[in-house]
Structures are given as C-alpha cells and as structure tokens.
TORLUMSE-433288 format. One line per field, with one value per residue (C-alpha): residue number from 1; x, y, z negated. Coordinates in Angstrom, 3 decimals, always signed. Example, Ala and Ser with C-alpha at 12.3 -4.5 7.8 and 13.67 -1.06 7.14 Angstrom:
<recs>
resi = c(1;2);
px = c(+12.300;+13.670);
py = c(-4.500;-1.060);
pz = c(-7.800;-7.140);
</recs>
This chain:
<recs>
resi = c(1;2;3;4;5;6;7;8;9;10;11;12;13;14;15;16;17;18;19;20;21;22;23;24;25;26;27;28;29;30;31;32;33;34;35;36;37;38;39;40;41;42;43;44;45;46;47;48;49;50;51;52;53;54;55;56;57;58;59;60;61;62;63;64;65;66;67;68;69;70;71;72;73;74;75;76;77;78;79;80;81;82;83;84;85;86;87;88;89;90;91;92;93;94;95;96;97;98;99;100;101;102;103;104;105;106;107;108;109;110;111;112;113;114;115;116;117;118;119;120;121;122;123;124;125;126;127;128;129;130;131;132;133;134;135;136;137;138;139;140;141;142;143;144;145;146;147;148;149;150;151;152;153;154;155;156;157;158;159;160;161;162;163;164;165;166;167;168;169;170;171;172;173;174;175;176;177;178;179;180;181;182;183;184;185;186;187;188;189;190;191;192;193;194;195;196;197;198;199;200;201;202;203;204;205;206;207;208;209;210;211;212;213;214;215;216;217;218;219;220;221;222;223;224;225;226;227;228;229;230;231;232;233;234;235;236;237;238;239;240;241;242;243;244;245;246;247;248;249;250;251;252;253);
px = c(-21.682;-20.509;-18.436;-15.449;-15.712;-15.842;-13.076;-10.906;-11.291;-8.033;-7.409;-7.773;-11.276;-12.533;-11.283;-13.677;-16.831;-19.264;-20.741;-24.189;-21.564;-20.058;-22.778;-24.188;-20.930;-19.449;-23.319;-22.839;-19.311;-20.277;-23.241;-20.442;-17.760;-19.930;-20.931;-17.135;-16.614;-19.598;-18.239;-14.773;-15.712;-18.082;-14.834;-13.145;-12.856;-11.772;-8.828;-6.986;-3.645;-1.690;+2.447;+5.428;+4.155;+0.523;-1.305;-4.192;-3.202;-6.088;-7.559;-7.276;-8.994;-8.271;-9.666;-12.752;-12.667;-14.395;-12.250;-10.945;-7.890;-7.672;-5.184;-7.628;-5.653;-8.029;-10.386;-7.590;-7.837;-11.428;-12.895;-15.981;-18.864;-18.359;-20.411;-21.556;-20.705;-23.297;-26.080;-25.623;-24.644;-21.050;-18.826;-16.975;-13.821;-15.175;-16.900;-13.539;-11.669;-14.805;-14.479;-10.466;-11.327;-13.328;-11.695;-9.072;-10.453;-12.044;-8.906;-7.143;-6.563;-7.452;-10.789;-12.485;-12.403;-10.419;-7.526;-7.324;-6.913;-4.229;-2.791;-2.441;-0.614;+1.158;+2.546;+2.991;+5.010;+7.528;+7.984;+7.461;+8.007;+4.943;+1.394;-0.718;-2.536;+0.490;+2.112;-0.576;-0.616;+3.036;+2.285;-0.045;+1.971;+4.955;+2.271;+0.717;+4.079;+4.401;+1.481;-0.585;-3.897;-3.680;-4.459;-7.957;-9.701;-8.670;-4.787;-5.272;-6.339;-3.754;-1.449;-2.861;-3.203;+0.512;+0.979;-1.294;-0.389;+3.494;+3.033;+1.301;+3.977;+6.630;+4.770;+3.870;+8.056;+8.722;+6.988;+8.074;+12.010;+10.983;+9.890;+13.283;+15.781;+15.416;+17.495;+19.064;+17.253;+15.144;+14.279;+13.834;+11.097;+13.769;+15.358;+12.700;+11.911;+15.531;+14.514;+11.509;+13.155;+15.672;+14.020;+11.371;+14.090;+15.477;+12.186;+11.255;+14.800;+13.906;+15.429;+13.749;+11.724;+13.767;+16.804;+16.299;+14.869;+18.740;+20.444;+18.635;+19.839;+23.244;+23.712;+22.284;+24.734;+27.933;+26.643;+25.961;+29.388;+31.306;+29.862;+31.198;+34.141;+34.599;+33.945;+35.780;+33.432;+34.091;+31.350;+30.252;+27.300;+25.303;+21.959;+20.189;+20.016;+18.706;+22.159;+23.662;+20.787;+21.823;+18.381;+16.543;+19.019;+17.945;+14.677;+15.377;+15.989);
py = c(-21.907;-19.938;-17.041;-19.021;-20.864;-18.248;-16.228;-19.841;-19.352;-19.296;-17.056;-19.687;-20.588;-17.107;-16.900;-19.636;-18.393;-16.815;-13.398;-14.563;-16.978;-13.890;-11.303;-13.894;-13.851;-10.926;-9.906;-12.704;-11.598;-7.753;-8.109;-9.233;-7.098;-4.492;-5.001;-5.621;-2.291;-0.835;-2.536;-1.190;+2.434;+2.331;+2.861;+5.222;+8.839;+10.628;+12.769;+14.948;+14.475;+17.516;+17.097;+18.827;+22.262;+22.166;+21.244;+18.900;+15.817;+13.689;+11.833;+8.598;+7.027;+6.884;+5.719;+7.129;+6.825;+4.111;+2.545;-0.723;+0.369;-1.033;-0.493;+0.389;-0.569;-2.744;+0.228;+3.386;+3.793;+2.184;+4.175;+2.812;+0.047;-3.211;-4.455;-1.454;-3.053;-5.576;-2.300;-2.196;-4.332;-5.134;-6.502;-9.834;-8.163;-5.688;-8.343;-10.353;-7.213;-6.644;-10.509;-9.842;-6.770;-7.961;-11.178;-9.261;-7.324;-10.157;-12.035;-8.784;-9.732;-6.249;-6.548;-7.738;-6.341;-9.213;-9.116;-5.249;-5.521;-7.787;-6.075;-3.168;-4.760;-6.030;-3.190;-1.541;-5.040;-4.019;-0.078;-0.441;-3.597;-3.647;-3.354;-0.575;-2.967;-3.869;-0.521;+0.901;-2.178;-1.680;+2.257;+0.802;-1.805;+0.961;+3.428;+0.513;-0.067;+3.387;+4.071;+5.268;+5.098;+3.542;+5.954;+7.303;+6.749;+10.158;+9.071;+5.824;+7.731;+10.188;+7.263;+5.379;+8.908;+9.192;+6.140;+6.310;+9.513;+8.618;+4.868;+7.056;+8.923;+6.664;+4.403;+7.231;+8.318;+4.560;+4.268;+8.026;+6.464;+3.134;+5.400;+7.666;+5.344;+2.473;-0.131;-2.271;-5.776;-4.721;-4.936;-8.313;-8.454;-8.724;-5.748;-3.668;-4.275;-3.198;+0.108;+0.722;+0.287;+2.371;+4.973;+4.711;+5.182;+8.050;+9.575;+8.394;+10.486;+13.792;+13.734;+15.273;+13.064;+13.886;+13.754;+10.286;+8.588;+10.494;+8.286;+5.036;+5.679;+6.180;+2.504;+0.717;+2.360;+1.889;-1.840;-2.604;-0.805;-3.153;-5.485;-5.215;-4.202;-7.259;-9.064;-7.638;-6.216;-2.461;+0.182;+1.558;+3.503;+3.269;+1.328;+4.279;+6.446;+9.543;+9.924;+11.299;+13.490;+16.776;+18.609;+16.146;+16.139;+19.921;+18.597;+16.634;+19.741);
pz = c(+9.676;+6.343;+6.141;+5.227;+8.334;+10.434;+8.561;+8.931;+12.547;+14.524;+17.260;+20.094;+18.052;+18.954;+22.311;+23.406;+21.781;+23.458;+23.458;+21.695;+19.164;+18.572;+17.927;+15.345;+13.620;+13.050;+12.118;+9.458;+8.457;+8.182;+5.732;+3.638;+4.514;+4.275;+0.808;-0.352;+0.921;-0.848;-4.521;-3.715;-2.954;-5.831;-8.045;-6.142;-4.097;-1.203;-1.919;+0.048;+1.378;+2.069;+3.672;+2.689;+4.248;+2.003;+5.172;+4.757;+6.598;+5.698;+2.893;+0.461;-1.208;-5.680;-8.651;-10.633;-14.690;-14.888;-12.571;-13.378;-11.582;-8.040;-4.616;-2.095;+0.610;+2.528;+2.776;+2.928;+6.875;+6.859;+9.793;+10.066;+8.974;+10.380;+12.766;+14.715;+18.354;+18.114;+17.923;+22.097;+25.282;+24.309;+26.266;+25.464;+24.703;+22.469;+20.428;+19.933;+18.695;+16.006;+15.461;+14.187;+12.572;+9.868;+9.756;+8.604;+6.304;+4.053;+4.527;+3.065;-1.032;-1.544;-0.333;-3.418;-6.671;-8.639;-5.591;-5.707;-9.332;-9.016;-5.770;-8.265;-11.206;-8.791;-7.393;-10.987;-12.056;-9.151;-9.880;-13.760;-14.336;-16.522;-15.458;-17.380;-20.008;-21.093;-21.512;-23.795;-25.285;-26.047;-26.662;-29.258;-30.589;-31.632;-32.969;-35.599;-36.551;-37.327;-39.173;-36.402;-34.899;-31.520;-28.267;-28.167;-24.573;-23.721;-23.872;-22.296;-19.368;-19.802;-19.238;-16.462;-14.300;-15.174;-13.893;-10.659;-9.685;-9.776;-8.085;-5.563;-5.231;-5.086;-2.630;-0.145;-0.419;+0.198;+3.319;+4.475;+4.075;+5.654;+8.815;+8.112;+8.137;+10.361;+9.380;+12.107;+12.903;+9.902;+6.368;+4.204;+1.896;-1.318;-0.112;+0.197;-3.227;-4.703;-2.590;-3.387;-7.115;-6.262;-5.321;-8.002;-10.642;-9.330;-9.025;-12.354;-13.430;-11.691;-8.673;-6.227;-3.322;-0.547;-2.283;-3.639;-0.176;+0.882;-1.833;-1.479;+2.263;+1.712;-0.568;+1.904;+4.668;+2.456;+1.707;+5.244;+6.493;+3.422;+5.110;+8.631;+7.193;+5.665;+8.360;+10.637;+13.017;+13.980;+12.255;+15.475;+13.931;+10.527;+10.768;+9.038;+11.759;+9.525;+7.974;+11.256;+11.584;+10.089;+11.464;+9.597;+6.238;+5.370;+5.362;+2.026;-0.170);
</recs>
C-alpha cells in the first residue's frame, strides 16, 4: 500500500485495521514524516518565547538565513518523532491515535517545503498584502528608477526579518485576541481576516499590542450591537466578553 493510500484512509478505514495493519503503517508513514520533519527543521531554530512579564514560556521554531522563508506550523508544537509507539507492546488504541497523528501531519500543507513556502506568502498576502519577493522587488524597482543600486543581500535580509519578526507578531496578538474576546456563535473565516487586518494596521501604525487587540474589539461590538439594534432584538450583553472585563482592560496598557 503507498503512503498516499494510507494517508487517504478515512477514519472508519482505521478503525477496522488491526494492530499488526497498523504497526506496518504508521512505520511506513513515519519514515516519511520523519524525514519531512528533518527538511523542515533543517531551515529553521528554536527560539524562545517569553509573555508579557519576560518569563520564558516556551519556544518556536524561525527561520535560519538561508532560509527560503517557511511557516513552520506543522512542526511548532512537534513534541516528538513519529512512530515511537510501535518500539513496545502497544495497545490497539494507542496505535490508532499514532495512526491520526501523522496522518495529520503529512496531510498538513505546511509539512513540506513547497506548502510552507506558500503557507508563508500566504499569510504575508493577508497582513501585507504583498509577499516578500515582491516587496524587494518593488524596493528595487523604485531604487533603479532612481538611480540606485538595488539592495545588497545584507538589506534583503534586513527586510524579510522586518517582515518575519512583525507577521510574528501580529499573528501571536491575533490568536491572544481570538482567546480574549470570544465572539458569540463564533468567528467566520472572512471576518477573521478583516481582524487580523485590523489589527495588523494598527500595529503596523504604532499602536501598542494591547491597545490595538482593545480596538479591533470594540468594532466588532458596536457592529454586532448595530446589528441587533437594527433588528430589533434587545443588546442584552456584548459578544466580546473582554470589554466588560475591567481587571483584564488594565492589562492592555
């Protein structure tokens, strides 16, 4: 059976294999999970994440030089190799959950180099709305027309460490305000775009983290509260529940 077979597999599929089917697989699937992991952490490091108070929190994982630039996502809370639970007497269970763990992960786009590259101009397309080859290509462009010599490698990396370290930035603030302000019945993928925009720009502007997540929050309340104005329906509470939260609002300065 190849490896796209057995990634194919649906959930019932698994279910009904056995625990000598499923040793042999996920032994199959590893090797090459394995080695996608290996190419993807050949480009990067382990950095360390500190919060709001400078305490180390953990690490993630960034770019090296010679990076082509990639989102490591599929290997950020990568804990360990996969295929370890076929070493000893498993039991049936434990083999399915190793079975959907690295199905996952070589189902993730980000697991190979091409999709993290394209994860990451992806990403850069929504916050920038440029990727970085085509804003030092642009950067370029304006200094030929002026005369100039285009940006030595030094610059060009200059500008794409801009570039990561704000993305990284912005993303990590994104997430913190998705886990901040819960919005009722949820988000849709559109609007977490025009947030993550949103608060990108005011970032991107100097406003302080905190104070933009605090902004982004308070034009989505007034739009939902239009809203149910408009259609009649009392406001019985705002669906970002941080905004009534004055113990967590000082925390945003």
């Amino acid at each position: 059976m190849t490896i796209q077979d057995l990634i194919n597999k649906s959930a019932d599929e698994v279910n009904r294999m056995t625990a000598e089917q499923l040793t042999k697989a996920i032994a199959q699937m590893s090797r090459a999970a394995n080695k996608r992991v290996e190419r993807l952490q050949s480009y990067g490091y382990k950095k360390p994440v500190y919060n709001d108070e400078g305490e180390k929190i953990g690490t993630k994982w960034v770019n090296k030089k010679n990076s082509p630039g990639l989102d490591f996502n599929a290997i950020q809370n990568l804990s360990r190799p996969f295929g370890h639970v076929t070493e000893y007497n498993a039991t049936v269970g434990r083999l399915r959950s190793e079975y959907f763990r690295v199905q996952g992960f070589l189902k993730a786009e980000s697991s190979t180099i091409e999709g993290a590259k394209q994860l990451r101009r992806q990403k850069e397309r929504e916050l920038f709305g440029e990727t970085r080859e085509m804003q030092i290509y642009n950067i370029n462009r304006g200094r030929k027309k002026k005369g100039e010599k285009p940006l030595t490698k030094k610059e060009r990396q200059f500008v794409i460490s801009n570039m990561d370290e704000f993305m990284t930035s912005v993303y990590e603030n994104y997430h913190k305000w998705r886990e901040e302000y819960a919005m009722e019945g949820g988000y849709t993928k559109e609007q977490g775009k025009e947030s993550l925009a949103n608060i990108g720009n005011l970032m991107k502007r100097g406003m302080p983290a905190g104070l933009a997540r605090y902004h982004e929050s308070r034009r989505l309340s007034k739009v939902y509260e239009s809203k149910r104005e408009s259609a009649s329906d009392p406001v019985d509470q705002s669906p970002l529940s941080l905004l009534e939260d004055d113990e967590n609002k000082d925390d945003l300065f």
